[in-house]
N, C-alpha and C positions, 0 to 999 in steps of 0.2 A: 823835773818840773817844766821845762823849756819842753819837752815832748806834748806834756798834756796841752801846752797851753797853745800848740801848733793844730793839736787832737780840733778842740772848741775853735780855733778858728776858722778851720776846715765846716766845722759844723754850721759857724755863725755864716759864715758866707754861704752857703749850701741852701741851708734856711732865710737866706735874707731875700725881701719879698722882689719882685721883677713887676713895675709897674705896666701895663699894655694898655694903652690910651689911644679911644674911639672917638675922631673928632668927626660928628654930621657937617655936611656942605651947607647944609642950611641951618642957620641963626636960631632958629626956634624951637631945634630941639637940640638938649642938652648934652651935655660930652657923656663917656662912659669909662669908668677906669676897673681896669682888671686887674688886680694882683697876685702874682704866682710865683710860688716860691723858685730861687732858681735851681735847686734839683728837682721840680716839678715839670719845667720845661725840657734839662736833660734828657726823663724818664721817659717825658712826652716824643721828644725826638728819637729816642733809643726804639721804643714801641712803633714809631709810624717808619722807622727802617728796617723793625722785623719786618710790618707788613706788607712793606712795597716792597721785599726781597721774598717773601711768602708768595705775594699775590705773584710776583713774575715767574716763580716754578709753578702756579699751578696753572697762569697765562702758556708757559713752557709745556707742562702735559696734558695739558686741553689741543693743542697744536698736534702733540707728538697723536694723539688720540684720532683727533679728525684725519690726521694726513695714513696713520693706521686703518683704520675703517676705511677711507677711500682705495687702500691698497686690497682691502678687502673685499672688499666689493669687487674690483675688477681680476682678483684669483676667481671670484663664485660666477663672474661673468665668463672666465676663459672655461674653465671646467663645465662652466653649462653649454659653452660654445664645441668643445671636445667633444661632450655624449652625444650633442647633433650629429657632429660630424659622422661617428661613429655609426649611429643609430641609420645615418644616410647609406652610410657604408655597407651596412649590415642590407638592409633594406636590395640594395641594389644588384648585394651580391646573390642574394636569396632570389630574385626576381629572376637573375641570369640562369642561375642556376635546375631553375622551373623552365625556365625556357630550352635547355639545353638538355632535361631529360624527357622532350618531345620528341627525341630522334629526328626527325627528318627537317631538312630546312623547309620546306613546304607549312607544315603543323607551327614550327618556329614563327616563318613571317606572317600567317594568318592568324595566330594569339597574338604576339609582339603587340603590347600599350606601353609604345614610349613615356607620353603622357603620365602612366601613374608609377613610373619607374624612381620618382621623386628628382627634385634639383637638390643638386649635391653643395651644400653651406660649408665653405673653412671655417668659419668664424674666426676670432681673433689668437687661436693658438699659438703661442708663440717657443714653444718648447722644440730646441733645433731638431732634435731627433724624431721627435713624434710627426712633429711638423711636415719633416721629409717622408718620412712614410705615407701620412696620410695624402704627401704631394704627389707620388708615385701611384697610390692607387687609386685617387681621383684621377689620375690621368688615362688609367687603363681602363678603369669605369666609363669614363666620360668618350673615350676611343672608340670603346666597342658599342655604346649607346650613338656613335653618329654612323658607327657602322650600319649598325642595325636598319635604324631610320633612311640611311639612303637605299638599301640593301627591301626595306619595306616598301618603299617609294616605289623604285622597280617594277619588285613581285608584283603591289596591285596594280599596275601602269602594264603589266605586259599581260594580253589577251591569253587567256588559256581556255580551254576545250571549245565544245559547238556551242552557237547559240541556242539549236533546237535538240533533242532526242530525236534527232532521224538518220537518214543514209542517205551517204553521200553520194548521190548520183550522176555528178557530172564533177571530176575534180580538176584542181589547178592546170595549166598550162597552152598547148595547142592543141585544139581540138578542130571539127567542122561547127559554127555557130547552126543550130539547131533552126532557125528560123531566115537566117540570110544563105545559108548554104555554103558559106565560106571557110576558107580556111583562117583563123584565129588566134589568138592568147585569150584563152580565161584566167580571166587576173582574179578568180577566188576561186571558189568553191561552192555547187549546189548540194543541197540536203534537203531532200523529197521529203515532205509533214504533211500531214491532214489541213484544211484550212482552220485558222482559228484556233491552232496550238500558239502560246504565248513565244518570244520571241524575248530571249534574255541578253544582257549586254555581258561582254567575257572579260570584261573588266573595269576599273574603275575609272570614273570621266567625266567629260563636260560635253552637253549634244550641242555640235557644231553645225550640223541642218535637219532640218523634217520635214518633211514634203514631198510631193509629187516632182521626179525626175526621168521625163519624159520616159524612155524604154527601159526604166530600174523601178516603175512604177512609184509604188510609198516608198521612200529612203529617208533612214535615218544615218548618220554621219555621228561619230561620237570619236573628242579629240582622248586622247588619253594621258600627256607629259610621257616625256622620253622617248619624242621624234612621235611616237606610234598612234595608228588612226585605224577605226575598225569601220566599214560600210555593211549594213543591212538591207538588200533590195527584196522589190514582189509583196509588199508587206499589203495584207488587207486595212488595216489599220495599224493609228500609231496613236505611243499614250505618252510619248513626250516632247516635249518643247526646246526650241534652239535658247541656250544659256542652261537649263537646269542641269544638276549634281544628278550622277548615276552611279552605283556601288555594282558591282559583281555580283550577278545571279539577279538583278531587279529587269522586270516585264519593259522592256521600251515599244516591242507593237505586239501584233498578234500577224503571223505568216497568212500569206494569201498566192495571188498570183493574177498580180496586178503588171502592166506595164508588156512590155515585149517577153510571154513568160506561155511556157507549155503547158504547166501545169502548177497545183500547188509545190511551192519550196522557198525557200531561203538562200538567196543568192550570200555569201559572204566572202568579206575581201579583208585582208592586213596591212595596211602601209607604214613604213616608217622611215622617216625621214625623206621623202617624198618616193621611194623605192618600194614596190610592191611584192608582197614576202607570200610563200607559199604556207596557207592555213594548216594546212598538214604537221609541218614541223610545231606548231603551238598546240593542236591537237594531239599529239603522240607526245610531248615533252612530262617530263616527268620531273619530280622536284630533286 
């Protein structure tokens, strides 16, 4: 009996109501009274600490999720940075490759387009081993692409063959000067042409003079980088201008035989680095 009657007062207390009393600040409106059983309030309590232990795991794998996908994202960002890398790699090797079954360095530097050889991206890879590799042969790539480039520089910077299609009729050295009677240096080379055969530059450059120079008649002057200077004399006419860009094989006058000159030809001279070089050796040169 002492059991049950412990049983009921467990219950009476459990059930007995929990007043909650709403007083407003201001006089004119009325109180509010709530009453709730006190295992109502327990219940109440017990349920709003599942929740707030509820909501903090799913507060927890909402987190675990964002910082997941961020991690995600920056794998699809290295793997996409990779296939770059890769695809540069491929690209550059294949490029070389074409170049290299041209045979002759000559064929070589006259295709050679550095320019669309592509620029070589690491991106963000960060896998040691790969990483090293592709660090090695971005370097071997990137080596021989400056090789190349200085190597092209060169090639089109040094004068190669005649300006005109003719014969060379009076060449380098000492000679008697045909019109003073003297003994001499001919610091180039004549090459006997029709008047009026065009007149090409032997290489690529910038025209340093054009004009009338007293006993070289029309002379065109064309600077080339790497020390080297080509002179043009006897010229009937000339089609270019001091400052303009000239490529190898383009018209700068048309041959004549203007100025202190026997006949129609193309007086031609090579200097480099203020030393005057015998035309001969860049006409006979071979790649």
């Amino acid at each position: 009996m002492p059991r049950m009657q412990k049983i009921k007062t467990i219950f009476k207390r459990a059930l007995a109501p929990v007043t909650i009393m709403l007083i407003p600040h201001h006089n004119t409106r009325r109180s509010f009274h709530l009453s709730i059983p006190a295992v109502g309030i327990f219940i109440s309590a017990v349920i709003g600490c599942c929740g707030a232990v509820y909501l903090g795991v799913v507060t927890v794998d909402v987190i675990k999720y964002r910082a997941m996908e961020t991690q995600l994202q920056e794998y699809a960002k290295k793997v996409s940075d990779f296939n770059t890398t890769l695809a540069s790699l491929k690209k550059a090797e294949k490029d070389l490759y074409q170049l290299l079954s041209l045979g002759s360095r000559e064929k070589i530097l006259e295709k050679v387009d550095l320019s669309d050889m592509g620029s070589l991206d690491m991106g963000t890879v960060d896998i040691p081993q790969v990483h090293q590799q592709i660090a090695v042969s971005m370097k071997t790539v990137g080596a021989i692409k400056e090789y190349l480039h200085k190597q092209k520089d060169l090639f089109m910077a040094t004068p190669r063959g005649l300006p005109v299609p003719g014969t060379v009729s009076s060449p380098f050295g000492t000679r008697v000067n045909p019109i003073s009677g003297r003994v001499e240096l001919h610091r180039g080379i004549d090459v006997s042409i029709p008047a009026g055969t065009p007149v090409l530059a032997t290489a690529d450059g910038i025209v340093s003079f054009s004009g009338w120079n007293g006993g070289g008649g029309n002379v065109v002057v064309i600077e080339h980088g790497h020390g080297f200077s080509t002179f043009y004399a006897h010229n009937e006419s000339i089609t270019v201008e001091v400052g303009q860009l000239v490529k190898r094989g383009e018209v700068i006058a048309y041959a004549g035989s203007t100025g202190k000159s026997t006949g129609s030809h193309v007086h031609y001279e090579i200097w480099q680095t203020g030393r005057v070089l015998n035309p001969r050796d860049f006409i006979e040169r071979r790649s």
